[in-house]
C-alpha positions, 0 to 999 in steps of 0.5 A: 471489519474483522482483521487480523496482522499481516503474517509470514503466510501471507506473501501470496495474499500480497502477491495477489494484491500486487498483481491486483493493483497493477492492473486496477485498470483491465489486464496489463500484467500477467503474474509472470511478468510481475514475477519477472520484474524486480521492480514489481515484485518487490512489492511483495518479496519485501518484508513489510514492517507491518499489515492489517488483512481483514477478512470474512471468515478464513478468506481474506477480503483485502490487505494494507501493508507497509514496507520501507524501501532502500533509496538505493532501490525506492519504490514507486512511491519512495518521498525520502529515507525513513518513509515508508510506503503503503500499498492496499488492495480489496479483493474483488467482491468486496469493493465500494463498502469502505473497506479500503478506507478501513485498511488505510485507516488502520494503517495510518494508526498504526503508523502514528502509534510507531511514530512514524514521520510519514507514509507514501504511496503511488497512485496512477493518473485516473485510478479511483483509489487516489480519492481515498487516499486523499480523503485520508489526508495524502497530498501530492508529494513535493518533487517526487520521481514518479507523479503519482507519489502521495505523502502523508506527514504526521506533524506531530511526531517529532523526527 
């Protein structure tokens, strides 16, 4: 899988991606509404603390990205202060080749090797993502605010 780090250009690419995951399941959102919603929008609006894009040539195939958000504004997926959140998308026409477990993978690696305690992540009721993410380790979060909250501890780094 080729790849190549997450950059300033990209926040269309995670622009896309959000929009994308958003409607994992047939049209629920149209840009503009995702735009509109701050909530949403800071999916991509946020800087990431880092991102993998792999990638078939020039054109992206799919993107993983990791930001921390405030507690005072979580995410959907927010556990505690000082986990991140990890969120991923493959572009249609590159799903079910184990792209996204690639993406995840990197992610989950670099995150060890910045020595982080954890990564979080929200997932839907229904969607298939969610056995990748457990097949990659995630667990259900212990008293999260939205159900879909999915934690990832790295026992070995110290806190």
């Amino acid at each position: 899988m080729p790849t190549r780090p997450l950059d300033d250009g990209d926040r269309l690419l995670l622009r896309v991606a959000t929009w994308l995951n958003l409607n994992w399941s047939g049209p629920r959102f149209t840009v503009a509404q995702v735009d509109a919603d701050p909530h949403l929008a800071r999916y991509y609006r946020a800087a990431p603390e880092f991102g993998v894009v792999s990638t078939d040539g020039d054109e992206p195939t799919g993107v993983v990205w990791v930001t921390r958000f405030p507690p005072e504004a979580p995410g959907y997926g927010f556990v505690r202060a000082g986990v991140p959140e990890l969120s991923v998308c493959v572009l249609p026409g590159y799903r079910g080749a184990g792209l996204g477990a690639a993406l995840v993978g990197a992610a989950v690696a670099e995150a060890r090797r910045r020595s982080l305690p954890a990564l979080s992540l929200s997932v839907e009721e229904g969607n298939p993502a969610r056995r990748l993410y457990q097949r990659a380790g995630f667990v259900p979060a212990p008293h999260p605010a939205d159900p879909g909250t999915l934690l990832l501890e790295f026992r070995d780094v110290p806190r």
